[in-house]
Backbone bond lengths (Angstrom), bond angles and torsions (degrees), N, CA, C in turn:
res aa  C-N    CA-C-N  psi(-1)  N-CA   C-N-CA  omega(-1)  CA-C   N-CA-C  phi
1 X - - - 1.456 - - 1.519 108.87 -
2 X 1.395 123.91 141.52 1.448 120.99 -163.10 1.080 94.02 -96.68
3 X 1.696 121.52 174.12 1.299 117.32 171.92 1.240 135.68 -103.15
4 X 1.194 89.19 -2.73 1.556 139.82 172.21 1.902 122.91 -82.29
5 X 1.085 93.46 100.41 2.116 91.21 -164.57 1.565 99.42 -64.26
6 X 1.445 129.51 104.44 1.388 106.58 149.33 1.456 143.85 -6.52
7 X 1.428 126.75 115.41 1.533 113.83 -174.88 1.566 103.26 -87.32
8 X 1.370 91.02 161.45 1.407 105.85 177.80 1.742 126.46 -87.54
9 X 1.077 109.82 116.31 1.343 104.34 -167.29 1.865 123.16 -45.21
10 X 0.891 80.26 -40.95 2.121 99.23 -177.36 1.457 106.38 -74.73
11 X 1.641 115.58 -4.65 1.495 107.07 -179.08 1.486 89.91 -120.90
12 X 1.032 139.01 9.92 1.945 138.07 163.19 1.214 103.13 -44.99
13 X 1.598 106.07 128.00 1.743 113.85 157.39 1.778 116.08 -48.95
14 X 0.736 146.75 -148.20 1.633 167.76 148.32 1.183 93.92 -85.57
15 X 1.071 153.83 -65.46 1.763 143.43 -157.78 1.801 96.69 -61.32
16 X 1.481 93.80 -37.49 1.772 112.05 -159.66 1.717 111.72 -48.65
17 X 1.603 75.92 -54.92 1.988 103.48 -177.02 1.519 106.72 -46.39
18 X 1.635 112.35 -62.74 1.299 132.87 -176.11 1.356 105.07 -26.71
19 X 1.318 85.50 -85.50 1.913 113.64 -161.84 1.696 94.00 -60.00
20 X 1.349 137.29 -22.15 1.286 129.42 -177.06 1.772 108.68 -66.02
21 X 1.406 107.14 -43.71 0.994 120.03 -131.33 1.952 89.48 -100.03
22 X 1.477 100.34 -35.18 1.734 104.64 161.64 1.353 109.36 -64.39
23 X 1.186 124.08 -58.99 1.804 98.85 171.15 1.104 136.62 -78.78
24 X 1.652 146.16 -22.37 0.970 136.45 104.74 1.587 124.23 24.18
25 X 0.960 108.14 -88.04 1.547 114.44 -173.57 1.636 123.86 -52.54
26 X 1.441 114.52 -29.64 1.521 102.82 172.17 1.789 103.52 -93.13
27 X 1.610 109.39 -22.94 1.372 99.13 -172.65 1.602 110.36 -97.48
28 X 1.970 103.19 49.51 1.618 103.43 153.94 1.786 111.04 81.22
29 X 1.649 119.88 5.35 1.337 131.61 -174.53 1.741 122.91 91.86
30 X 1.191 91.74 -0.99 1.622 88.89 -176.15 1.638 110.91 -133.57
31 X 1.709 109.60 155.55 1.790 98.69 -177.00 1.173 90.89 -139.90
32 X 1.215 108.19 104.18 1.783 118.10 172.75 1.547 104.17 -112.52
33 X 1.516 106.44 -158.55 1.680 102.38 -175.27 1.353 136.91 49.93
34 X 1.148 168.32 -136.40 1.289 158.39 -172.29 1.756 96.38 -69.84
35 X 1.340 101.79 -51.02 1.397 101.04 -167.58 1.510 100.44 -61.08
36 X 1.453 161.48 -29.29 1.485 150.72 -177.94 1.570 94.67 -64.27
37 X 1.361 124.01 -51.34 1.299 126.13 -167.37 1.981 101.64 -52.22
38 X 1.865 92.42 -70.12 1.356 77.36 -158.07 2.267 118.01 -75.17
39 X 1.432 95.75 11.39 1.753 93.13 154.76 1.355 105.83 -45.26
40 X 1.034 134.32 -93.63 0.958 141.10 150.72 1.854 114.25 36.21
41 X 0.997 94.74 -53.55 2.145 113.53 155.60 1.017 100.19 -126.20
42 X 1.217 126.67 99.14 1.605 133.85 159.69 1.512 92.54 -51.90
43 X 1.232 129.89 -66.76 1.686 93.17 -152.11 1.581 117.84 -61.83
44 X 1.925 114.43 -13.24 1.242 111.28 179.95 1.929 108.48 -69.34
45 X 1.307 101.02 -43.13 1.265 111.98 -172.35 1.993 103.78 -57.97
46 X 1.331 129.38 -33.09 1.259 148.06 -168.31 1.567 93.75 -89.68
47 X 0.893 145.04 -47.20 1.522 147.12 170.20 1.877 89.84 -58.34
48 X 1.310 111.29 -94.97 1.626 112.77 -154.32 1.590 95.07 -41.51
49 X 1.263 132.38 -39.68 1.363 122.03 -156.24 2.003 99.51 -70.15
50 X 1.080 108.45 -32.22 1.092 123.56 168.35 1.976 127.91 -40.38
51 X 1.950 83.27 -69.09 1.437 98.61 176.59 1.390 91.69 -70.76
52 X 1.558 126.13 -69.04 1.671 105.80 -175.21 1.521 138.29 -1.96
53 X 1.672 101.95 -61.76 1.100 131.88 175.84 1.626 109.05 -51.97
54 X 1.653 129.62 -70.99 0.620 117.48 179.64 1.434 127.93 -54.59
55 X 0.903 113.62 -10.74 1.804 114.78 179.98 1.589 121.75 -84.63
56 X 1.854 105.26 -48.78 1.090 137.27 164.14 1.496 126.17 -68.21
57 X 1.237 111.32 -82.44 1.392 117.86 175.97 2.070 112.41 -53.83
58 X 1.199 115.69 -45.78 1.679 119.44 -156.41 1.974 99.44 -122.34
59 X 1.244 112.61 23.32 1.080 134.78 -141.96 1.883 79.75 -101.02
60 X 1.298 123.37 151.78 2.091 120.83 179.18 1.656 86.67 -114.20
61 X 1.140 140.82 -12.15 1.694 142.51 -164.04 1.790 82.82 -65.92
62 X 0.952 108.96 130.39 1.472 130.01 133.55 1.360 119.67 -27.31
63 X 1.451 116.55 95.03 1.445 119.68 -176.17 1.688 103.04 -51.18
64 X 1.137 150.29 -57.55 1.343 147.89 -179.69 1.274 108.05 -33.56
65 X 1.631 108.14 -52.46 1.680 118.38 161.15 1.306 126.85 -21.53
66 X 1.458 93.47 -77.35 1.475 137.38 -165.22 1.535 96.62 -52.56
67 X 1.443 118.32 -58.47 1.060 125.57 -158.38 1.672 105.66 -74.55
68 X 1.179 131.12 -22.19 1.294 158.78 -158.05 1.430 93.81 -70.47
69 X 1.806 93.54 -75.76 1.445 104.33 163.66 1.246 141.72 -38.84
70 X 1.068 118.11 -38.31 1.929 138.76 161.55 1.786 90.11 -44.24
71 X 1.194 90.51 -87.23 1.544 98.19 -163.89 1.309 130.91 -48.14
72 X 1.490 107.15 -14.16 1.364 101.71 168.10 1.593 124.54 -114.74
73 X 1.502 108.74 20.88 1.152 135.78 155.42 1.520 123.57 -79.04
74 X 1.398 104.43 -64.96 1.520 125.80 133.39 1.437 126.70 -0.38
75 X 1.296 115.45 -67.06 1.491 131.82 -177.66 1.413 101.99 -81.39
76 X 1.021 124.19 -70.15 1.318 111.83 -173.14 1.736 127.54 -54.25
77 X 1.206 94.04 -12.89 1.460 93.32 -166.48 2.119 98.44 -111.87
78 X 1.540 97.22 0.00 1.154 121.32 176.80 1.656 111.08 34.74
79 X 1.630 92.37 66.30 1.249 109.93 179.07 1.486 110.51 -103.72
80 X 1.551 105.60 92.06 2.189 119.08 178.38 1.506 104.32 -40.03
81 X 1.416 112.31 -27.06 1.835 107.49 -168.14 1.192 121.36 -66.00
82 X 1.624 83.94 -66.62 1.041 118.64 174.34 2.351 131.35 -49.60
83 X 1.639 91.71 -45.95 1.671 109.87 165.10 1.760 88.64 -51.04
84 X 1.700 108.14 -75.07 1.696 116.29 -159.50 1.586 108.29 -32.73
85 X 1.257 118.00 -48.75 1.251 127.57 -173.95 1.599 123.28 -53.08
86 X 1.677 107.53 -40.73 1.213 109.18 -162.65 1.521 101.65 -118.25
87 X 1.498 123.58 -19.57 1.369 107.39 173.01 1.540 122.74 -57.89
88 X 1.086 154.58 -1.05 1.177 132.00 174.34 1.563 97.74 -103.66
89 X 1.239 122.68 -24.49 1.666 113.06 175.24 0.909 100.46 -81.55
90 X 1.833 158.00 -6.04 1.209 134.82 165.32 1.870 106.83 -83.84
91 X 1.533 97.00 -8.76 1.620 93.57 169.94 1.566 111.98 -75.18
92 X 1.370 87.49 -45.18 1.769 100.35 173.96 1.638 130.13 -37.36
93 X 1.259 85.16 -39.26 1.851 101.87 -168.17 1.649 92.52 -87.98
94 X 1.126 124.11 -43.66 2.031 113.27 157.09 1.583 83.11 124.06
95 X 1.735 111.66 49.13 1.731 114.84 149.11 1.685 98.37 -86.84
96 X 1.469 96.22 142.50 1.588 122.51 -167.88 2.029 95.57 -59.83
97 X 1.413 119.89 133.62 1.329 116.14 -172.13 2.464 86.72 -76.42
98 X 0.842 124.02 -11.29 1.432 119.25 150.16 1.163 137.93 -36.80
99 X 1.813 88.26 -64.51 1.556 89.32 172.14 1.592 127.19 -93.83
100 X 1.298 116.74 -7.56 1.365 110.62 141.37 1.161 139.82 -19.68
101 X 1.647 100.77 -66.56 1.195 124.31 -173.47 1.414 109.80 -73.18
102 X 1.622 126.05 -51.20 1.402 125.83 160.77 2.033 90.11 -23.69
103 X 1.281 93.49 -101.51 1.450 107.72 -168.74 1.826 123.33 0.55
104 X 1.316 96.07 -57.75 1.608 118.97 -173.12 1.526 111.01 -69.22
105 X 1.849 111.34 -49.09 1.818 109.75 159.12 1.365 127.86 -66.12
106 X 1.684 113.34 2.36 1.217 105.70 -160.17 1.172 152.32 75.67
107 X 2.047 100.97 3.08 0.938 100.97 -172.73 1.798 120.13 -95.78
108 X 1.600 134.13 -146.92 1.223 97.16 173.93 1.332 85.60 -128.14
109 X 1.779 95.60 139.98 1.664 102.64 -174.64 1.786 129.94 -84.92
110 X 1.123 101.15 165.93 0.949 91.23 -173.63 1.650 103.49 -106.42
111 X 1.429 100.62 140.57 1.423 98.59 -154.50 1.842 104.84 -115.20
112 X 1.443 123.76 113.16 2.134 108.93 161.47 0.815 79.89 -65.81
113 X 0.936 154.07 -170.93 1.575 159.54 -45.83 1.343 129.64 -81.45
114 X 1.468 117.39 91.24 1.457 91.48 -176.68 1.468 146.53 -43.60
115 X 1.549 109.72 -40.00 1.597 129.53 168.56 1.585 87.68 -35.66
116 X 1.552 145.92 -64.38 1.476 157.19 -175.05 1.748 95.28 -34.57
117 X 1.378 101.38 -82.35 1.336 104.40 173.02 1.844 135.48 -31.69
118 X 1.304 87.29 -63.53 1.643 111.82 166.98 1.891 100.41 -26.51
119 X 1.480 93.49 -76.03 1.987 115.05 -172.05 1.465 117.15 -18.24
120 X 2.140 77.19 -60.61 1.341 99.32 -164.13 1.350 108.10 -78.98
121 X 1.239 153.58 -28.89 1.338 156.16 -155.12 1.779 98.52 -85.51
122 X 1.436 117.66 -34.00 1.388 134.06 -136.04 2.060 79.15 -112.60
123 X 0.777 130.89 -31.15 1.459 135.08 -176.76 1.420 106.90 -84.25
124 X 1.563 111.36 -56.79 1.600 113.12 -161.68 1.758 106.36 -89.35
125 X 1.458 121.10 -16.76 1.492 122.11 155.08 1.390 111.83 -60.29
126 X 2.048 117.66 -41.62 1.586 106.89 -174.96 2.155 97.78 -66.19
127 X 1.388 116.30 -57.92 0.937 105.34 -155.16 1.696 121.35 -77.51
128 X 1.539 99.08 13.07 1.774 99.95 175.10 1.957 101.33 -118.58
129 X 1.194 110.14 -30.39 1.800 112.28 166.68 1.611 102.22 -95.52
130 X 0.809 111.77 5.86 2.282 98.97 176.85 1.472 79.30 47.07
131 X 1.523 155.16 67.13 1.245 129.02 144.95 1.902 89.11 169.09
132 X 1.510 83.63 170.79 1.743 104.55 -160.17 1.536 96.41 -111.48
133 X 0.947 113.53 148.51 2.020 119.77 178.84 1.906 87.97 -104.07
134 X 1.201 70.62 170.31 2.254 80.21 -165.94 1.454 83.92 -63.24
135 X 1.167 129.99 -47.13 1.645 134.33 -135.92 1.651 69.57 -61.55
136 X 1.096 115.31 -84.05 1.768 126.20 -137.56 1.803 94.29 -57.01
137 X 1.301 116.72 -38.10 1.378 118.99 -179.17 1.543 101.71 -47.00
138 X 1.216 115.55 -71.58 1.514 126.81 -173.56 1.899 108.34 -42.92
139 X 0.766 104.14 -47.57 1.803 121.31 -144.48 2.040 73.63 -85.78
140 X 1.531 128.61 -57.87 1.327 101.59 -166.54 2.134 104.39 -76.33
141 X 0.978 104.84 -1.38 1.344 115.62 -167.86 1.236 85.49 -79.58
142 X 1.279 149.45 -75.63 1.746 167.34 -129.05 1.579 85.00 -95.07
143 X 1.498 158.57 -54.41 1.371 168.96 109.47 2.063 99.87 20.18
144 X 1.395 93.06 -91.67 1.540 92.98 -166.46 1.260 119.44 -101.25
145 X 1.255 106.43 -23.55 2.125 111.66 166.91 1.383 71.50 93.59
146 X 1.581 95.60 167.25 1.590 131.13 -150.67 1.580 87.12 -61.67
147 X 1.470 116.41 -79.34 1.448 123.48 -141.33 1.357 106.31 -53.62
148 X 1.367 124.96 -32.63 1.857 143.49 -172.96 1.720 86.97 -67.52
149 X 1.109 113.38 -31.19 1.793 95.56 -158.18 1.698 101.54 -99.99
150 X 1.396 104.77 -12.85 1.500 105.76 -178.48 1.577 104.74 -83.65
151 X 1.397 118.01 -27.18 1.187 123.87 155.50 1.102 144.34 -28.98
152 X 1.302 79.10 -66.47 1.884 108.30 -170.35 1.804 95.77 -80.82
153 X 0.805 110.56 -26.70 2.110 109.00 -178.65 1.850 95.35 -86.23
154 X 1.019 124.16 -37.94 1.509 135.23 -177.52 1.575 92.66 -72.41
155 X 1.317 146.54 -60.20 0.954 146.56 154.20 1.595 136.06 -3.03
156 X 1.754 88.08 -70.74 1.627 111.16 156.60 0.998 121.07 -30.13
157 X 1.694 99.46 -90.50 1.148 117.02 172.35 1.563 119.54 -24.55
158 X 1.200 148.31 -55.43 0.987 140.99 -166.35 1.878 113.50 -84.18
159 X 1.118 112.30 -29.41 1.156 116.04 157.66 1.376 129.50 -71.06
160 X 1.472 112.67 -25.18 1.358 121.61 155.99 1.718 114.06 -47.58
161 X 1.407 109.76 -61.50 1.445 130.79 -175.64 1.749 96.76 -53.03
162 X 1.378 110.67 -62.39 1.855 102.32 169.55 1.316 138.29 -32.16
163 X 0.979 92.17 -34.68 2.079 117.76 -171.50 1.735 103.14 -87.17
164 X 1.471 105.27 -44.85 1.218 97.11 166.30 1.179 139.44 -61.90
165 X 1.577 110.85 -43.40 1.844 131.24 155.49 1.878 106.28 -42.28
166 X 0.946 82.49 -35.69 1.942 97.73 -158.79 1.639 89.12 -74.79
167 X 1.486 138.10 -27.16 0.957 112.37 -168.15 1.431 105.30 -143.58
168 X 1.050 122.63 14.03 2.108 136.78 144.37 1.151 104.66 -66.52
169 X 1.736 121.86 -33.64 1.492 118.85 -157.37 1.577 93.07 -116.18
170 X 1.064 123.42 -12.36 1.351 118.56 176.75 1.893 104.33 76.63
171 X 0.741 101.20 51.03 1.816 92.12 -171.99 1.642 100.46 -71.57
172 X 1.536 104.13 134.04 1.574 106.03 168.36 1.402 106.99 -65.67
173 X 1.415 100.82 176.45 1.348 135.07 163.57 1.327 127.57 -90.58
174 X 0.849 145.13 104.67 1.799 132.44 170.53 1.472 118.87 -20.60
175 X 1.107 110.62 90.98 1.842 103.71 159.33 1.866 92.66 113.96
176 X 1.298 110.54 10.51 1.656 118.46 -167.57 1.522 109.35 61.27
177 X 0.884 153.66 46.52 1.261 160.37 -177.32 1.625 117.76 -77.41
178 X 0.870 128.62 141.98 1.660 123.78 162.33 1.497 103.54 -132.02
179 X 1.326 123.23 87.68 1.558 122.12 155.84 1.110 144.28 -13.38
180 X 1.386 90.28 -48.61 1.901 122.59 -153.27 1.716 94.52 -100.16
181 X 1.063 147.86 154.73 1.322 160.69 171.70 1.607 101.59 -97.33
């Protein structure tokens, strides 16, 4: 149960409708998860849907990447919404259903791909040291070149910020679900 009351569509301001109806529309008619919370401030909800976008939607990262990244943002911050949301598109994008599963027990996966490795090493050092050692700086720098890595940390970050919404506000899951153990 969220902690957060669902709004009612028929009682939306004009800003409400707008911004509902722009995110909404790529995510299939409905805006649950961080995004129900921050309706709630359309212009916050109209900003993140924004930055979202740029990361996600207009984003050059390698969705397998990308999605990599979700999930191990996700896990650590053991956000159920957030995992529900993106595990089958990180299957989609052709992450190993292995390392998923590594991911989801916590354990540490074993990764073909190095670029896989690279992500993950370069994500779960930012989000357990708040900071990068030269080694990993260099090595994802020499990997994806500057703009891919400003991305992919810009990325984080904002999915970080999701997980947090996702779990101050308690956002359900579809179908009551808990992913995460």
């Amino acid at each position: 149960m969220s902690r957060v009351p669902p709004l009612e569509p028929d009682r939306f301001t004009p800003e409400q409708r707008r911004v509902y109806a722009e995110i909404a529309g790529p995510r299939g008619g409905t805006v649950a998860g961080p995004f129900g919370v921050w309706m709630h401030q359309p212009r916050i909800a109209d900003a993140a849907n924004r930055f979202g976008n740029a990361v996600r939607a207009e984003g050059k990262l390698d969705k397998r990447l990308f999605e990599l990244m979700v999930l191990t943002i996700a896990r650590h911050w053991s956000a159920q919404y957030e995992w529900s949301a993106h595990e089958d598109a990180a299957r989609k994008a052709g992450l190993a259903d292995a390392v998923i599963e590594d991911i989801r027990q916590r354990r540490a996966p074993t990764f073909a791909n190095a670029d896989e490795k690279l992500v993950h090493d370069l994500v779960s050092e930012l989000i357990t040291t708040r900071s990068l050692r030269q080694e990993t700086f260099d090595r994802a720098q020499a990997a994806l070149g500057l703009d891919l890595m400003i991305e992919l940390v810009t990325a984080a970050g904002f999915y970080t910020v999701a997980a947090m919404m996702i779990n101050a506000f308690d956002c359900p899951v579809p179908g009551g679900k808990r992913p995460l153990p």
